[in-house]
Backbone as CSV, one residue per row, in Angstrom:
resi,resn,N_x,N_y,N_z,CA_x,CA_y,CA_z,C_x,C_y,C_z
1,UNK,12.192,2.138,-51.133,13.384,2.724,-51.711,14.469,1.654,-51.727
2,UNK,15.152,1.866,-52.719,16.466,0.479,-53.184,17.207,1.093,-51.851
3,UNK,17.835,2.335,-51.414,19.067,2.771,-50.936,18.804,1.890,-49.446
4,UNK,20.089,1.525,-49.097,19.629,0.982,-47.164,19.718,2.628,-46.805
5,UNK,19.291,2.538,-45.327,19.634,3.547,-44.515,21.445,4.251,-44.748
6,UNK,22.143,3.266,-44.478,23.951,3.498,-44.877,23.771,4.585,-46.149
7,UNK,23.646,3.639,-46.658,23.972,4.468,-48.228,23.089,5.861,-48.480
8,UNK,21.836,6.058,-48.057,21.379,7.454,-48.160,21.800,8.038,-47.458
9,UNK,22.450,7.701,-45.644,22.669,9.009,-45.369,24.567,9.167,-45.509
10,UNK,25.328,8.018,-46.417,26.605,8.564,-47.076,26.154,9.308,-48.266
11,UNK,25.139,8.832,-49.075,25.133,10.005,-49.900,24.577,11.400,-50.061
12,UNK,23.644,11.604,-48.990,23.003,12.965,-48.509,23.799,13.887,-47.800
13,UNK,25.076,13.100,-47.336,26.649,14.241,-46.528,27.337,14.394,-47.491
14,UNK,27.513,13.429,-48.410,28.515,13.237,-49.791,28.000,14.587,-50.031
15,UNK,26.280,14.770,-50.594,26.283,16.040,-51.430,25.986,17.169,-51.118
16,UNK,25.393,17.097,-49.649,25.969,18.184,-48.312,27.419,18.458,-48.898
17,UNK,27.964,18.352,-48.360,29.452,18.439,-48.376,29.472,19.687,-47.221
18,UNK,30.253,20.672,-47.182,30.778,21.482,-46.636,29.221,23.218,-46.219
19,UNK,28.604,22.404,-46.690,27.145,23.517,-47.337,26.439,24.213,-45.641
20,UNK,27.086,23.235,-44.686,26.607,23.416,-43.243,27.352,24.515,-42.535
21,UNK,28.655,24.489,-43.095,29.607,25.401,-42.345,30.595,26.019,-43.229
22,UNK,30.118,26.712,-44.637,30.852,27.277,-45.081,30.157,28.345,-45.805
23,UNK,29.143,28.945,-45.224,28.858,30.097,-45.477,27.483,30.023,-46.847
24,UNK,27.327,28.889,-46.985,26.365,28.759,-48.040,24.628,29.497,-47.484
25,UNK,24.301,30.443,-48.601,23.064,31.123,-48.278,21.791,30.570,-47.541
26,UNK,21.924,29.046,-48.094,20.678,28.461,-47.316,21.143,27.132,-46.416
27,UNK,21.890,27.306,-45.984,22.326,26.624,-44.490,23.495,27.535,-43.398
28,UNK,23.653,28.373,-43.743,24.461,28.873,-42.883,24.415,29.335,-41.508
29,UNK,23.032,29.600,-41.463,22.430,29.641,-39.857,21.850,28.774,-39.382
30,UNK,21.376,29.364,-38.183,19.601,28.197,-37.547,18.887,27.626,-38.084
31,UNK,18.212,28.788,-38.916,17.199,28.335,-39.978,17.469,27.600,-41.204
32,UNK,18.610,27.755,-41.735,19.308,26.586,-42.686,19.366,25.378,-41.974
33,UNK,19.840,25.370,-40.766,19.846,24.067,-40.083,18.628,23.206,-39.908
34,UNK,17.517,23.883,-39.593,16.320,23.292,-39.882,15.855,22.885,-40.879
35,UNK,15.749,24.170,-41.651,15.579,23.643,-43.360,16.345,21.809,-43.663
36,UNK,17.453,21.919,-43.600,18.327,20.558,-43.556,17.675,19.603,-43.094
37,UNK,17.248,19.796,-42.020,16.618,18.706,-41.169,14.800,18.535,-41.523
38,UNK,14.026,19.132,-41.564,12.523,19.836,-42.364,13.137,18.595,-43.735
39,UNK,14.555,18.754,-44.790,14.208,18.285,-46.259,15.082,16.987,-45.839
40,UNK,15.279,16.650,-45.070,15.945,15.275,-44.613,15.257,14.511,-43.971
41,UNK,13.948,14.721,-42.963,12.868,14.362,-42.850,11.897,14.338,-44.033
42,UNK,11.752,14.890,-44.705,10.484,14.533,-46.017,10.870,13.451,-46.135
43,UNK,12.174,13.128,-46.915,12.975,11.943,-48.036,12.355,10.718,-46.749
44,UNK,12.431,10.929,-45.849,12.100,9.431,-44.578,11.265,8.727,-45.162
45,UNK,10.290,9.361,-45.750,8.632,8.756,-46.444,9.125,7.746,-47.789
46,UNK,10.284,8.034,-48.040,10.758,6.684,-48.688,11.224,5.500,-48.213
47,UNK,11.101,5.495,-47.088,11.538,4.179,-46.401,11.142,3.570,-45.292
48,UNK,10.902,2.284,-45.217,9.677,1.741,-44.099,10.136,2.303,-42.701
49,UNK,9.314,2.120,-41.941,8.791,2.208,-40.329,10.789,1.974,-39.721
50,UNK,11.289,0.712,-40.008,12.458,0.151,-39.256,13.526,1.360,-39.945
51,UNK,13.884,1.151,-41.112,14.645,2.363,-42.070,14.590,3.496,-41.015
52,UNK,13.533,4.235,-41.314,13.533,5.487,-40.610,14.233,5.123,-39.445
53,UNK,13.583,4.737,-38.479,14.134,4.446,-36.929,15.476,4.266,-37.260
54,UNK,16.097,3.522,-38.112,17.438,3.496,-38.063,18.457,4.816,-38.444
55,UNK,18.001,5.295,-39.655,18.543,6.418,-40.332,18.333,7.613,-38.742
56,UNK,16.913,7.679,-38.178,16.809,8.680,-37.158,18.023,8.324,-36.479
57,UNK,18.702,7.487,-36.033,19.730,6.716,-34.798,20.928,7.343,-35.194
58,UNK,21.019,7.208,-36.370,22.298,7.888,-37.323,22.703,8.985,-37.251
59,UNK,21.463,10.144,-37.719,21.560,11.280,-38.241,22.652,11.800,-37.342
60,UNK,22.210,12.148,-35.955,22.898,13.179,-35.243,24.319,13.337,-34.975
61,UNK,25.156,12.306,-35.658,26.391,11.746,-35.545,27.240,12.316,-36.563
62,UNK,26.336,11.803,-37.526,26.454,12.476,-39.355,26.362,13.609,-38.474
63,UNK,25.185,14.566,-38.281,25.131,15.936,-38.595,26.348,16.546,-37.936
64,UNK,26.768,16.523,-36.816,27.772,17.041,-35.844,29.468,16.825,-36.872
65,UNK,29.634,15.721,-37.227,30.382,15.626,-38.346,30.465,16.867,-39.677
66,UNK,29.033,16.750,-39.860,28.897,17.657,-40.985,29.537,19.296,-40.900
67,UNK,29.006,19.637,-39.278,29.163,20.488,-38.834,30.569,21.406,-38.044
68,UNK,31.828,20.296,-38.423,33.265,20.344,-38.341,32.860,20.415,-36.160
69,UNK,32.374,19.897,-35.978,32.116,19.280,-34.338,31.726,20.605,-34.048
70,UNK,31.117,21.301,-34.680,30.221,22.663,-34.030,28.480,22.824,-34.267
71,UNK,27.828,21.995,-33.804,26.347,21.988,-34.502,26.056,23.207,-33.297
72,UNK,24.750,23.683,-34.812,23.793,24.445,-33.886,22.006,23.725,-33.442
73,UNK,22.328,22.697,-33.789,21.158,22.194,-33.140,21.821,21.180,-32.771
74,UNK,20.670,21.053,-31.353,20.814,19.531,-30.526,20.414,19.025,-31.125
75,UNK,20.134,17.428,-30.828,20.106,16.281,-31.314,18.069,16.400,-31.137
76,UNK,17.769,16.749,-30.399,16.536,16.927,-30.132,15.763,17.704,-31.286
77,UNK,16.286,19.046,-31.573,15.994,19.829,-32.317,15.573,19.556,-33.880
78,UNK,17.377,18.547,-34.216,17.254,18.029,-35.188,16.237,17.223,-35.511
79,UNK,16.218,15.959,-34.790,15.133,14.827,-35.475,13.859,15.586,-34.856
80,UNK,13.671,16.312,-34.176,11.920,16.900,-34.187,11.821,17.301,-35.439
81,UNK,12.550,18.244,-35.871,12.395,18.768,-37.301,12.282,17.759,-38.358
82,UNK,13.010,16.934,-38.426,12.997,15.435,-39.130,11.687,15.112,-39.082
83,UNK,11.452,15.052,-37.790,10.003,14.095,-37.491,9.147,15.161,-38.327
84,UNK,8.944,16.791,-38.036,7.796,17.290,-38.704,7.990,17.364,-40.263
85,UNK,9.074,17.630,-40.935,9.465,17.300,-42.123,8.851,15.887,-42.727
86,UNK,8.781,14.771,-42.184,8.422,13.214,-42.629,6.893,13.583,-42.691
87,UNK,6.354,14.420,-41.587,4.575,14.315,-41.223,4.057,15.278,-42.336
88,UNK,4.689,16.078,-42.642,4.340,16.696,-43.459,3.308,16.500,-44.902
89,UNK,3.909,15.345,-45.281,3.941,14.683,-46.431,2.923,13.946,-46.605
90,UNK,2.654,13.269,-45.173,1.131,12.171,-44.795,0.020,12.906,-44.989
């Protein structure tokens, strides 16, 4: 994939936007939260072995951000889901 790690995950919050904590049908709970994390893990399979590891380092920083400093998943939760989201695909 052309994008570095930076730039996909500014532009995957860019078009997130507000979709985590404002009542939107398919993120507004738990299970939206996963979902998020499940289709943010697939996209990983575009980018080598180091990428991932880096973008994984990232995410949880982004997400809590995303989440106006109220996440409902830990950091654990998240990239497991990530991780089974990426395996998916193999």
């Amino acid at each position: 994939m052309s994008l570095s790690p930076e730039t996909y995950l500014d532009s995957l919050f860019k078009a997130l936007g507000a979709k985590l904590i404002d009542g939107h049908p398919l993120y507004s709970h738990k299970e939206g939260h996963l979902r998020f994390a499940w289709e943010t893990g697939f996209a990983l399979n575009d980018f080598d072995d180091k990428q991932q590891k880096d973008i994984l380092s990232r995410i949880y920083s982004r997400y809590i951000k995303a989440c106006n400093l109220k996440p409902i998943l830990d950091a654990k939760d998240l990239i497991n889901e990530m991780i089974n989201g990426r395996e998916s695909k193999k």
